[in-house]
mmCIF file of the N, C-alpha and C atoms, coordinates in Angstrom:
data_MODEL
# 
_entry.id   MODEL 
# 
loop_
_atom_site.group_PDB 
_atom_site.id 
_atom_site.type_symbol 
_atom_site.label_atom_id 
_atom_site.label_alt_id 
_atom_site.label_comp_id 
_atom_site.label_asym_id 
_atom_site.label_entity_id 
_atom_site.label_seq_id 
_atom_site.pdbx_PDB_ins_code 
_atom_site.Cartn_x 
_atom_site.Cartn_y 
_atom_site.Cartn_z 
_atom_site.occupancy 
_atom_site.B_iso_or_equiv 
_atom_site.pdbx_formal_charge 
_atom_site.auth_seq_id 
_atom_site.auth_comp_id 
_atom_site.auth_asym_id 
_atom_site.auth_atom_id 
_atom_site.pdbx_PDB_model_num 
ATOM 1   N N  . UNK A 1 1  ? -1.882  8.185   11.400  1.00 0.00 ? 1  UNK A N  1 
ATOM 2   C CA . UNK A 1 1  ? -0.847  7.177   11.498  1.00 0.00 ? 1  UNK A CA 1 
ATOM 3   C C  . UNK A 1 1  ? 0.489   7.849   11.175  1.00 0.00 ? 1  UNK A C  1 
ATOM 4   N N  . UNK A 1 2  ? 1.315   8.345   11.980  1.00 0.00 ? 2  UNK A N  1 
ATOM 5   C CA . UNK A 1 2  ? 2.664   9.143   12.200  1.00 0.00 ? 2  UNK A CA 1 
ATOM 6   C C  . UNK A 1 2  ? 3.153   8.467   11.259  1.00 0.00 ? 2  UNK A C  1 
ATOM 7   N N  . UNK A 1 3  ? 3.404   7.184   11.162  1.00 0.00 ? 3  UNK A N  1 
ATOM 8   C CA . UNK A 1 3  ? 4.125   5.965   10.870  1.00 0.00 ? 3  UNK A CA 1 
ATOM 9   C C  . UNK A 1 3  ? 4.063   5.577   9.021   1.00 0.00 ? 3  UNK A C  1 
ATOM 10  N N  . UNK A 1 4  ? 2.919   5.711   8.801   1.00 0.00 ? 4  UNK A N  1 
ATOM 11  C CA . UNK A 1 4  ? 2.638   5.907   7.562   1.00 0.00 ? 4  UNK A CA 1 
ATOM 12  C C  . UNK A 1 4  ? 3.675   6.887   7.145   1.00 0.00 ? 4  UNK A C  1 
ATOM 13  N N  . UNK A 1 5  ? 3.890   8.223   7.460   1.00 0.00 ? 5  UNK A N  1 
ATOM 14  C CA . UNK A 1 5  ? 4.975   9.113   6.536   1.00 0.00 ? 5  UNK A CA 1 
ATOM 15  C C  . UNK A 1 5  ? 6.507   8.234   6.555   1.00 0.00 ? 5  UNK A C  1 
ATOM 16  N N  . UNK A 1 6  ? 6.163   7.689   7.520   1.00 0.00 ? 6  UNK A N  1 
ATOM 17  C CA . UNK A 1 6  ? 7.919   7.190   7.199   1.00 0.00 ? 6  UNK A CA 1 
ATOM 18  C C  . UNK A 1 6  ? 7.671   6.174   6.198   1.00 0.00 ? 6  UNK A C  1 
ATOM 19  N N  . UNK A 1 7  ? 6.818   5.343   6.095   1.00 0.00 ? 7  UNK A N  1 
ATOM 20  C CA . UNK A 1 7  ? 6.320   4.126   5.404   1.00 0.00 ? 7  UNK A CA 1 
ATOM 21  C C  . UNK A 1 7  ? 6.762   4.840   3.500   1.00 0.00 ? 7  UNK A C  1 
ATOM 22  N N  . UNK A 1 8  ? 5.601   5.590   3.266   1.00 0.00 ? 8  UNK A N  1 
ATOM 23  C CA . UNK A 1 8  ? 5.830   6.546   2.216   1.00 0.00 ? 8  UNK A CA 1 
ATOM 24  C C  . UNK A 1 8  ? 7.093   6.785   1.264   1.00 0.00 ? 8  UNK A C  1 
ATOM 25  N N  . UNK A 1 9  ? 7.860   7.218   3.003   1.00 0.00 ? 9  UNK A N  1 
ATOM 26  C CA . UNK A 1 9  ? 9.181   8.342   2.297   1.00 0.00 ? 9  UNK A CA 1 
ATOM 27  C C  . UNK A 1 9  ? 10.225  6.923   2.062   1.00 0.00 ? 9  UNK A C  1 
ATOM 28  N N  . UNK A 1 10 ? 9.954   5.515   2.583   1.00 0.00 ? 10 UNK A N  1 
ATOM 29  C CA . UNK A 1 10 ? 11.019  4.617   2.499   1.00 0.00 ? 10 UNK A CA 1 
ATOM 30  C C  . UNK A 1 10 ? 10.839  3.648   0.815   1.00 0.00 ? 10 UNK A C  1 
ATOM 31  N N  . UNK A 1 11 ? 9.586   3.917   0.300   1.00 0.00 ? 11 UNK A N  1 
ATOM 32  C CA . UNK A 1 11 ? 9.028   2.844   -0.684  1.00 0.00 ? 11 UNK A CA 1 
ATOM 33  C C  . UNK A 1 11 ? 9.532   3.401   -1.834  1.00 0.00 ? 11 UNK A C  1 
ATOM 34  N N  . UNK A 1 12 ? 8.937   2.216   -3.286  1.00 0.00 ? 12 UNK A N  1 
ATOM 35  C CA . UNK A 1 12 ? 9.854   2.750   -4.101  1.00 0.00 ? 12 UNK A CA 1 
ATOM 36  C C  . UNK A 1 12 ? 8.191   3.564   -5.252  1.00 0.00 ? 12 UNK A C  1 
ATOM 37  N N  . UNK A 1 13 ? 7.840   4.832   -5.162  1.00 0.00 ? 13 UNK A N  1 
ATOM 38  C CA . UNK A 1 13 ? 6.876   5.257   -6.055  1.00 0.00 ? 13 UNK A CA 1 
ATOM 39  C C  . UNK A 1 13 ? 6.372   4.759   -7.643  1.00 0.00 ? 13 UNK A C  1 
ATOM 40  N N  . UNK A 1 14 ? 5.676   3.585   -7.472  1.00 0.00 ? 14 UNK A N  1 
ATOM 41  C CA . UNK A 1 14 ? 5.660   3.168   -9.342  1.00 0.00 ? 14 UNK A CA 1 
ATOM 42  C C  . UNK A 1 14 ? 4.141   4.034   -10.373 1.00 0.00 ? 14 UNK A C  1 
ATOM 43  N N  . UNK A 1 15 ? 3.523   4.182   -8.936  1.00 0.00 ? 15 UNK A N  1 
ATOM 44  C CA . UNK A 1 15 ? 2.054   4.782   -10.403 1.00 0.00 ? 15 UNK A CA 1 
ATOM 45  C C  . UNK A 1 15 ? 1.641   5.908   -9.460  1.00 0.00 ? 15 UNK A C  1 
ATOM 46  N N  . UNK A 1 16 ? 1.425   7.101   -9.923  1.00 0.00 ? 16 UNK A N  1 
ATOM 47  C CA . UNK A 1 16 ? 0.546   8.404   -9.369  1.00 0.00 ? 16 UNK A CA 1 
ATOM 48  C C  . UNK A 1 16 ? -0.600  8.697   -10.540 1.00 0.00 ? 16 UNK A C  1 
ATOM 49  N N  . UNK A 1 17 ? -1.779  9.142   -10.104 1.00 0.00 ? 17 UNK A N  1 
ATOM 50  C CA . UNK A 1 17 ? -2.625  9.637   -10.552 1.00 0.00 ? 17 UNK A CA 1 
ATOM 51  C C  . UNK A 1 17 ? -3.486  10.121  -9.493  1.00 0.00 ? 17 UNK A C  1 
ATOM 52  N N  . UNK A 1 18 ? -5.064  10.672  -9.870  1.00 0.00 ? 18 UNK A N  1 
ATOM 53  C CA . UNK A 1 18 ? -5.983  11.865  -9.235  1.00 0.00 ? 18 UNK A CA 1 
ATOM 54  C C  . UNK A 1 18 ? -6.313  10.433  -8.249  1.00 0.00 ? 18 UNK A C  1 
ATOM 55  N N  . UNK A 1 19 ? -6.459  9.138   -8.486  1.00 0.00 ? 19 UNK A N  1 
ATOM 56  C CA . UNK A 1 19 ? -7.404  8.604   -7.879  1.00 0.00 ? 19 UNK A CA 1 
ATOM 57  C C  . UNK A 1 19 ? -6.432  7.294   -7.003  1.00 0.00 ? 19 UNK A C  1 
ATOM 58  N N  . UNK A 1 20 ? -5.110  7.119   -7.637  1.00 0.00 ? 20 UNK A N  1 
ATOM 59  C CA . UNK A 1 20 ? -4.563  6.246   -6.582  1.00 0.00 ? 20 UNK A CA 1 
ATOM 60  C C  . UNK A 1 20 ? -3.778  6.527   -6.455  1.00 0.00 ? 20 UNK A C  1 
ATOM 61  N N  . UNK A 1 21 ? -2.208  6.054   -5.532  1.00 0.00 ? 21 UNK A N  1 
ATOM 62  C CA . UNK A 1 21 ? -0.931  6.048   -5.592  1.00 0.00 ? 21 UNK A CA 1 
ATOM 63  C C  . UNK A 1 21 ? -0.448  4.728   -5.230  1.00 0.00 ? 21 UNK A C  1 
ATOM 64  N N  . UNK A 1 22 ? 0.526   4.591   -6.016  1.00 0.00 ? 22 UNK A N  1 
ATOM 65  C CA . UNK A 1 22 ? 1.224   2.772   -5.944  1.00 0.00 ? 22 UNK A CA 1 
ATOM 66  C C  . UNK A 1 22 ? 2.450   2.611   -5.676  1.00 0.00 ? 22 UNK A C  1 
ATOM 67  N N  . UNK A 1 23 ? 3.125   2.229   -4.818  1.00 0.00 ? 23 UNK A N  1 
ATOM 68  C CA . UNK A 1 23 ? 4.307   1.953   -4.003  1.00 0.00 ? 23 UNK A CA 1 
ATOM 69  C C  . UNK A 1 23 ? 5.140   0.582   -3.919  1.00 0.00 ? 23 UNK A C  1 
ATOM 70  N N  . UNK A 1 24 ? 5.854   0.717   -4.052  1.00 0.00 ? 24 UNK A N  1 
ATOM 71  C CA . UNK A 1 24 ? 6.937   -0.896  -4.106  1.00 0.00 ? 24 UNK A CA 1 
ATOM 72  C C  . UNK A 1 24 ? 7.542   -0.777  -2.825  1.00 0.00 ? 24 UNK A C  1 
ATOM 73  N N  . UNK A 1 25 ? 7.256   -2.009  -2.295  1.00 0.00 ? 25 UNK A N  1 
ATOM 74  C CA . UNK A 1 25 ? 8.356   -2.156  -0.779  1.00 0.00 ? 25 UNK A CA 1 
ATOM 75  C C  . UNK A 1 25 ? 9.458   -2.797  -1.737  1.00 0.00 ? 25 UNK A C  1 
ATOM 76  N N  . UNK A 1 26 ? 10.306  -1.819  -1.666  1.00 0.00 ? 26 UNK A N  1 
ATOM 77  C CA . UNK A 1 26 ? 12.063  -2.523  -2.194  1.00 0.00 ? 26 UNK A CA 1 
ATOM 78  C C  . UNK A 1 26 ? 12.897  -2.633  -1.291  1.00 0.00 ? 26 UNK A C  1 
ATOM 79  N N  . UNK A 1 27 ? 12.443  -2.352  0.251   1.00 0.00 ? 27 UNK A N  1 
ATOM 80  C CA . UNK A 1 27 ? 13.722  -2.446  0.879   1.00 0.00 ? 27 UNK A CA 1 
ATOM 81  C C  . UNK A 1 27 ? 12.736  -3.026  2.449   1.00 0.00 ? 27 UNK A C  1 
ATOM 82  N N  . UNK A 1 28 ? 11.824  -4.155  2.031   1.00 0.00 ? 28 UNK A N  1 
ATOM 83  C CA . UNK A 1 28 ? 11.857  -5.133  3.441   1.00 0.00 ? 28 UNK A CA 1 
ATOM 84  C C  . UNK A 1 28 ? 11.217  -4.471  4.348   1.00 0.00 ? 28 UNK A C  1 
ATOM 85  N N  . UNK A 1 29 ? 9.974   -3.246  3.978   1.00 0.00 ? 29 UNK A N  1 
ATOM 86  C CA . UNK A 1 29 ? 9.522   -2.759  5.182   1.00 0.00 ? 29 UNK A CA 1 
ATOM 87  C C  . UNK A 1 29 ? 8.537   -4.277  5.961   1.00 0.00 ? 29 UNK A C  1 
ATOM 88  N N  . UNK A 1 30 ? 8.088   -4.133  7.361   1.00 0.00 ? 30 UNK A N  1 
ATOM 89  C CA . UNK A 1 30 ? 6.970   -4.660  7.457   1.00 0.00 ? 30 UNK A CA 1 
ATOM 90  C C  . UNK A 1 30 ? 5.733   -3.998  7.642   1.00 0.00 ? 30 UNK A C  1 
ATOM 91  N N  . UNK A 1 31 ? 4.527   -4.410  7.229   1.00 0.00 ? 31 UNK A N  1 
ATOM 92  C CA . UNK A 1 31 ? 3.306   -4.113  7.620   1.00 0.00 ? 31 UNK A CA 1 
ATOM 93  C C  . UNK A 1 31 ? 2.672   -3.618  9.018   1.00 0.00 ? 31 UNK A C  1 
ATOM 94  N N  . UNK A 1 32 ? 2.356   -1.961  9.037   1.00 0.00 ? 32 UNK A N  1 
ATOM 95  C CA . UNK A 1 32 ? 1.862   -1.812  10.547  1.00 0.00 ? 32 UNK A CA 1 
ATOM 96  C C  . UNK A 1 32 ? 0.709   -2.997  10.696  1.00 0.00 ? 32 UNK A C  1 
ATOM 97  N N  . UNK A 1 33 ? -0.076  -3.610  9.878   1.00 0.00 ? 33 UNK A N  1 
ATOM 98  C CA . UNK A 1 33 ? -1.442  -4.305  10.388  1.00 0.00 ? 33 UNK A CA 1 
ATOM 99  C C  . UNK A 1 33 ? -0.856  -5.320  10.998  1.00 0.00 ? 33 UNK A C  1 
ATOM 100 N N  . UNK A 1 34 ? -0.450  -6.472  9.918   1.00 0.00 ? 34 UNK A N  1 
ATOM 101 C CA . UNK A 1 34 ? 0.532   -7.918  10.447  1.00 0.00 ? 34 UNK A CA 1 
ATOM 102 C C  . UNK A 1 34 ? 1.739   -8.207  10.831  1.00 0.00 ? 34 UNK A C  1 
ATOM 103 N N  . UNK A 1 35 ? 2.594   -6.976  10.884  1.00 0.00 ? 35 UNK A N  1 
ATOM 104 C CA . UNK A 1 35 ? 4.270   -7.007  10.762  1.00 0.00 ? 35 UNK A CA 1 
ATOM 105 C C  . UNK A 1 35 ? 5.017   -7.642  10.181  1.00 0.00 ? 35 UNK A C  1 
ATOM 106 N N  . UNK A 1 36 ? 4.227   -8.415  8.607   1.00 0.00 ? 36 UNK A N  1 
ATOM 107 C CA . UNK A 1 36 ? 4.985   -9.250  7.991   1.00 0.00 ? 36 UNK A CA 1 
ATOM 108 C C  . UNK A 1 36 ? 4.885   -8.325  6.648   1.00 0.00 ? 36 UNK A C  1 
ATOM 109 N N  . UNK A 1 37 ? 6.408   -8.187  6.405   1.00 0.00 ? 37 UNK A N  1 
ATOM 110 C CA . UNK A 1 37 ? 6.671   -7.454  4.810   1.00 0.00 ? 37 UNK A CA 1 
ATOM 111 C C  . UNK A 1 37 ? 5.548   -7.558  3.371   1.00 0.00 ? 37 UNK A C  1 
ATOM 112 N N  . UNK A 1 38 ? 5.306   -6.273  3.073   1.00 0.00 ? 38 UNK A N  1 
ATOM 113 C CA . UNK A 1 38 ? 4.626   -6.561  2.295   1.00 0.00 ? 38 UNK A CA 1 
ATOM 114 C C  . UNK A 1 38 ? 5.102   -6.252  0.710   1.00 0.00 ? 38 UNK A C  1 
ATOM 115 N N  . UNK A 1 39 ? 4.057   -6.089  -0.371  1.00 0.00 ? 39 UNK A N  1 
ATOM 116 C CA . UNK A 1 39 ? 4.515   -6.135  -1.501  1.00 0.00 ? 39 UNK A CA 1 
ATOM 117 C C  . UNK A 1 39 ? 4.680   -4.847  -1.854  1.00 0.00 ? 39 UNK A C  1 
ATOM 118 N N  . UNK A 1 40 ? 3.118   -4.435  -2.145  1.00 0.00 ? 40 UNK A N  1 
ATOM 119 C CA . UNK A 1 40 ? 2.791   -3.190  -2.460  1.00 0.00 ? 40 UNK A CA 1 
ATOM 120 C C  . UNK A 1 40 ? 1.931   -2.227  -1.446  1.00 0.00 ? 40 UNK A C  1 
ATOM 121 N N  . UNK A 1 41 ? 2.204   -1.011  -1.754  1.00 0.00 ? 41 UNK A N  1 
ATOM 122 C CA . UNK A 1 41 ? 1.615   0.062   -0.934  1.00 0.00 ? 41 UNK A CA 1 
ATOM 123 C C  . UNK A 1 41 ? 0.138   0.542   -1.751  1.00 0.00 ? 41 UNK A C  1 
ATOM 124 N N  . UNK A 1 42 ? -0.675  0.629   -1.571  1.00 0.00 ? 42 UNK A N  1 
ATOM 125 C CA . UNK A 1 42 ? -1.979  1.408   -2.677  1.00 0.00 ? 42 UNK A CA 1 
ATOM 126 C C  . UNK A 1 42 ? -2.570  2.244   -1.993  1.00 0.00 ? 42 UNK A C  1 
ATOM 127 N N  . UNK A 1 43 ? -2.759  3.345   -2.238  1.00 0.00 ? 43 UNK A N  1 
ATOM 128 C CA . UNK A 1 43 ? -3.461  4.848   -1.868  1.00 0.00 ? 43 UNK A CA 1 
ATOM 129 C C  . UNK A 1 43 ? -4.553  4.966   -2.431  1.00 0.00 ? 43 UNK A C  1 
ATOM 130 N N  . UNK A 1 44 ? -5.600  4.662   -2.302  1.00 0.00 ? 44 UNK A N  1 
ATOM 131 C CA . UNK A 1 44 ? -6.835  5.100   -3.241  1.00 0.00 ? 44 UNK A CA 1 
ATOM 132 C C  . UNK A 1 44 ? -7.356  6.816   -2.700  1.00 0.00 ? 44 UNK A C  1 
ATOM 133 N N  . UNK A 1 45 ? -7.344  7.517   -2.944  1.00 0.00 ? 45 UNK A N  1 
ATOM 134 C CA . UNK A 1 45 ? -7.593  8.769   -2.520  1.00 0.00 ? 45 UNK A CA 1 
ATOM 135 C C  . UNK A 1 45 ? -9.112  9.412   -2.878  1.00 0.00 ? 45 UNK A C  1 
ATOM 136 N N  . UNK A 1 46 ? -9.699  8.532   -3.714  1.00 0.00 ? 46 UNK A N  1 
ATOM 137 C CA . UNK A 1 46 ? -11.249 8.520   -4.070  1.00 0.00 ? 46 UNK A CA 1 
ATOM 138 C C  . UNK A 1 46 ? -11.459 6.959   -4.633  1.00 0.00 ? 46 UNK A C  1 
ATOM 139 N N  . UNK A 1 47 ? -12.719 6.971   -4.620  1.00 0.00 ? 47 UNK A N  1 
ATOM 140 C CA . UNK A 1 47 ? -13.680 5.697   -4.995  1.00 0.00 ? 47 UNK A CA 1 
ATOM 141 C C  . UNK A 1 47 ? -12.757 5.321   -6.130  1.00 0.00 ? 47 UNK A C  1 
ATOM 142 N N  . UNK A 1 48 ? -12.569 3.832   -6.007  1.00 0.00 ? 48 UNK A N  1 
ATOM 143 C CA . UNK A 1 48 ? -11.903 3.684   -7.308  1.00 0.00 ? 48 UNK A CA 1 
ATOM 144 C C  . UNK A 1 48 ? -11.903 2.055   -7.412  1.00 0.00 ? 48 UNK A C  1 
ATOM 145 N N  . UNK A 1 49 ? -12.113 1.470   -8.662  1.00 0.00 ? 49 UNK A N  1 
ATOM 146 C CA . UNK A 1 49 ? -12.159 0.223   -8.717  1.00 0.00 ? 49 UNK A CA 1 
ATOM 147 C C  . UNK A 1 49 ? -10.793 -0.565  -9.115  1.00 0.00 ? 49 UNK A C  1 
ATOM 148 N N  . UNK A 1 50 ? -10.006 -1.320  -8.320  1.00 0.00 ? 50 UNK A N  1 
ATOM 149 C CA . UNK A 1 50 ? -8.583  -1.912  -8.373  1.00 0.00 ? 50 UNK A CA 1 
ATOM 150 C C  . UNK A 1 50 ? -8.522  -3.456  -9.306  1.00 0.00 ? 50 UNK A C  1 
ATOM 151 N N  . UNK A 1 51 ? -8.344  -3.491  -10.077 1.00 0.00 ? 51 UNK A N  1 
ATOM 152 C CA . UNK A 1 51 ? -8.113  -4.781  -11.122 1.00 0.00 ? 51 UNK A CA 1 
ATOM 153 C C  . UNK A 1 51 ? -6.427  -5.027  -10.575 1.00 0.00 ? 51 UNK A C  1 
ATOM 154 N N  . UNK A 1 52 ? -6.635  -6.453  -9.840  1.00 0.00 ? 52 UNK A N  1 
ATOM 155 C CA . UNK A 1 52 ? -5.349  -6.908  -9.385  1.00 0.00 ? 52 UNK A CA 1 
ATOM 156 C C  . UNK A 1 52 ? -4.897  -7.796  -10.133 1.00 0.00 ? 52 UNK A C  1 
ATOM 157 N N  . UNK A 1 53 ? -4.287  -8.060  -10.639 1.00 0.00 ? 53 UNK A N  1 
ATOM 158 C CA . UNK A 1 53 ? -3.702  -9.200  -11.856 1.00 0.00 ? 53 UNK A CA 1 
ATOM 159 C C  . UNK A 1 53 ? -3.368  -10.597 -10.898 1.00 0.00 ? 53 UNK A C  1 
ATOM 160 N N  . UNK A 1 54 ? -2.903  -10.614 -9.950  1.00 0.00 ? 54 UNK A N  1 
ATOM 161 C CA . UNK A 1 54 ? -2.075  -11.811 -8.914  1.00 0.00 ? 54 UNK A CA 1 
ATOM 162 C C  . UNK A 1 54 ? -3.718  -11.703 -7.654  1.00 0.00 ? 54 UNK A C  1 
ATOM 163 N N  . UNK A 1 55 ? -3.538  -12.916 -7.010  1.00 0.00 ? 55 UNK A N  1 
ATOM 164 C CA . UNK A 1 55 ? -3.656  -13.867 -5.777  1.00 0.00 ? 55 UNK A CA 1 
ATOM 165 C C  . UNK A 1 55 ? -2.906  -12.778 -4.995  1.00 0.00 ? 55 UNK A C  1 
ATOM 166 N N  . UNK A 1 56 ? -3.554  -12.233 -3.891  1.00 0.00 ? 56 UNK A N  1 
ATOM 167 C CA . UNK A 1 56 ? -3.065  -11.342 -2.754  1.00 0.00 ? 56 UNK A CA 1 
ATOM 168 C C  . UNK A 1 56 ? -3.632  -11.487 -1.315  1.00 0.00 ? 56 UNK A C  1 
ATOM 169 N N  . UNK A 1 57 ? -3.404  -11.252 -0.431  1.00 0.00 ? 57 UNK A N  1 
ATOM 170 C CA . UNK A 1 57 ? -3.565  -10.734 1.016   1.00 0.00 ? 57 UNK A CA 1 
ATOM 171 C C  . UNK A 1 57 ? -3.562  -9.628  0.467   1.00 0.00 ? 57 UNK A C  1 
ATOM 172 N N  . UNK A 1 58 ? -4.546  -8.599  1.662   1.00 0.00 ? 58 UNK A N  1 
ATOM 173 C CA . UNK A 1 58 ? -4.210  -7.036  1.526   1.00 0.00 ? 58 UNK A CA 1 
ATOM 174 C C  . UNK A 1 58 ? -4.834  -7.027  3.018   1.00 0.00 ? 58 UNK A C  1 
ATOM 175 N N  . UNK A 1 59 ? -3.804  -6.621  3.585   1.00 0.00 ? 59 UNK A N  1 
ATOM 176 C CA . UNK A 1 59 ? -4.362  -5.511  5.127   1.00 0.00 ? 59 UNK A CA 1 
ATOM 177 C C  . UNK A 1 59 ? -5.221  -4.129  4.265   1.00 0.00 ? 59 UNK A C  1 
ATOM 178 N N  . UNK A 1 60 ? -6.057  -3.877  4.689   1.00 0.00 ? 60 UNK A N  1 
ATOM 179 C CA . UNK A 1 60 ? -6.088  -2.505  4.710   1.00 0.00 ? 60 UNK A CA 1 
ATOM 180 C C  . UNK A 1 60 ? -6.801  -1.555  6.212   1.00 0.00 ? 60 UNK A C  1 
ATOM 181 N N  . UNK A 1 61 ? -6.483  -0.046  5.773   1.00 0.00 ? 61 UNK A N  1 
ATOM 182 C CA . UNK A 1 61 ? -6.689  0.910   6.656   1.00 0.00 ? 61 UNK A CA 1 
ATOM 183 C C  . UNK A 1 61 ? -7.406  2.223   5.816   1.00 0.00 ? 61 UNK A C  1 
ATOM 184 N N  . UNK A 1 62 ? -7.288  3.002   6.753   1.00 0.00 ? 62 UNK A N  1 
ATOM 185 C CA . UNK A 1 62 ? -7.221  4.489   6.492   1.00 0.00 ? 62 UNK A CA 1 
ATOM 186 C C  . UNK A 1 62 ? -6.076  5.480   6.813   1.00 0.00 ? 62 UNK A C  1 
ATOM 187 N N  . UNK A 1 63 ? -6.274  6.290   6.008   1.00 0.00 ? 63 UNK A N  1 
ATOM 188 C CA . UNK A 1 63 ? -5.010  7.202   7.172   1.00 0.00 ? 63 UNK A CA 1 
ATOM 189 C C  . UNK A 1 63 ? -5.673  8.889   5.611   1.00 0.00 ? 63 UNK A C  1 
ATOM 190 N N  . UNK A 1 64 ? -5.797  9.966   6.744   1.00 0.00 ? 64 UNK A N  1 
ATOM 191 C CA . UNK A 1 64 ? -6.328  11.232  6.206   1.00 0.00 ? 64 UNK A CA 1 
ATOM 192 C C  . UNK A 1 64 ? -7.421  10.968  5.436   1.00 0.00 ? 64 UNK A C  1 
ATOM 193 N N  . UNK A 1 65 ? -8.385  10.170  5.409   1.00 0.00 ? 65 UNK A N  1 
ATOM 194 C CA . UNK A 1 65 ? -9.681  9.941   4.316   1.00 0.00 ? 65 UNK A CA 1 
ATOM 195 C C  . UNK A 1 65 ? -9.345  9.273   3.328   1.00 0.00 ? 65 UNK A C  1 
ATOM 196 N N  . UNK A 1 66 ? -8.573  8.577   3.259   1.00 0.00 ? 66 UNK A N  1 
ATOM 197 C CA . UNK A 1 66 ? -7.658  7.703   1.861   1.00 0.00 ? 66 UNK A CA 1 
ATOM 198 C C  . UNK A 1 66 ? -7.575  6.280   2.848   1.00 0.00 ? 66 UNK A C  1 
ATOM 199 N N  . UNK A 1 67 ? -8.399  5.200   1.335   1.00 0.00 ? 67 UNK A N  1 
ATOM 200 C CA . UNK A 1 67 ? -7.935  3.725   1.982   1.00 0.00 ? 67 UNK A CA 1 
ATOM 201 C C  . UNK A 1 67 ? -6.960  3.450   1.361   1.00 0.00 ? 67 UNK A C  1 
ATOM 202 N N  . UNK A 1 68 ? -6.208  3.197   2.495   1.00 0.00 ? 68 UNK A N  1 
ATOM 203 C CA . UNK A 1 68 ? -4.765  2.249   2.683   1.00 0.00 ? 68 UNK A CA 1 
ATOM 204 C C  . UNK A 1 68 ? -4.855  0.468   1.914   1.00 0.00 ? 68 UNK A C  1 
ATOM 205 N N  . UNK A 1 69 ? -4.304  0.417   1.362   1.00 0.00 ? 69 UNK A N  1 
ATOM 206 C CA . UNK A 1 69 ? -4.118  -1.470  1.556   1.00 0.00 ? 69 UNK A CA 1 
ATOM 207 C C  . UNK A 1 69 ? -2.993  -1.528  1.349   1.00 0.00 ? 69 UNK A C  1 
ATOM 208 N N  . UNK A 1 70 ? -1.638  -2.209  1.941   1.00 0.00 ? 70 UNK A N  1 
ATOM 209 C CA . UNK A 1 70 ? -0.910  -2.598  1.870   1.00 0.00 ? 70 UNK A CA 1 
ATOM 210 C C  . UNK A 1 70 ? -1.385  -4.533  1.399   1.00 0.00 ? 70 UNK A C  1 
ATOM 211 N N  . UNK A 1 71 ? -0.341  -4.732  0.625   1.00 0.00 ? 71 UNK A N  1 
ATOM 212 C CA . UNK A 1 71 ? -0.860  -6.174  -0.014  1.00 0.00 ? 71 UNK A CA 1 
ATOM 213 C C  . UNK A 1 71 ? 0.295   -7.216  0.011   1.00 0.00 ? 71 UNK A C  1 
ATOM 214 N N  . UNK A 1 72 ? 0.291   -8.328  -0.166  1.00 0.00 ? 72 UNK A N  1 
ATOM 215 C CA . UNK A 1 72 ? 0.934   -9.740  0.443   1.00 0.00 ? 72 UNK A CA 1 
ATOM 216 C C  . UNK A 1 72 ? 0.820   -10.367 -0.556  1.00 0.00 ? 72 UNK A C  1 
ATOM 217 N N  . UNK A 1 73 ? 1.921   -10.817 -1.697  1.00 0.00 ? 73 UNK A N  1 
ATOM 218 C CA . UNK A 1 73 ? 1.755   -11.569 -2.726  1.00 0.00 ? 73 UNK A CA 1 
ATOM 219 C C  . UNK A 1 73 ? 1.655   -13.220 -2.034  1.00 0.00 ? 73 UNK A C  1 
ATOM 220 N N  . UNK A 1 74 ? 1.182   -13.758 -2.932  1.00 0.00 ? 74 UNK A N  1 
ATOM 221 C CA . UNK A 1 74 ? 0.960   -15.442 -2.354  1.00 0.00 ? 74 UNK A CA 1 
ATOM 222 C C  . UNK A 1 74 ? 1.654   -16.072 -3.443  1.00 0.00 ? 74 UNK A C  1 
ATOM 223 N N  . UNK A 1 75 ? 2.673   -16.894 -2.325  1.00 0.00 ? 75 UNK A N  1 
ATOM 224 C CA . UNK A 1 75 ? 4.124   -17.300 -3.330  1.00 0.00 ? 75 UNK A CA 1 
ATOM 225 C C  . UNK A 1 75 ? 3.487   -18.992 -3.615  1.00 0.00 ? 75 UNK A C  1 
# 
C-alpha cells in the first residue's frame, strides 16, 4: 500500500514499542478502507493483544506483514 507511507509520514506518532505503533490523525486524514477520517492509526507488528478503553469502528488491513487498523471513535 504506496499510500500507507504517506498516511504514516502525515500522523501525529503517540506510542512506539517492539510490538505496536500508535498514531493520531491530527490533521483530517481519511481512511483508505471507508474514506471517512479516522481517529487512530495502530501497527501491530507481532501478535499482540489491544485493550481499547472507548466504543470504536476499526477498518483493518495489512500492509508488509503488520495488521493495520485504522479506528473510528463513536461520538
Amino acid at each position: 500500500m504506496e499510500e500507507f507511507d504517506t498516511i504514516v509520514g502525515s500522523v501525529t506518532p503517540r506510542e512506539k514499542s517492539p510490538t505496536v505503533d500508535i498514531y493520531q490523525n491530527t490533521v483530517g486524514l481519511a481512511c483508505p478502507a471507508c474514506d471517512e477520517p479516522f481517529d487512530d492509526l495502530i501497527v501491530c507488528k507481532e501478535l499482540t493483544r489491544l485493550n481499547l478503553s472507548e466504543r470504536m469502528d476499526i477498518c483493518p488491513t495489512t500492509h508488509e506483514g503488520s495488521t493495520v487498523i485504522f479506528t473510528h471513535k463513536e461520538e
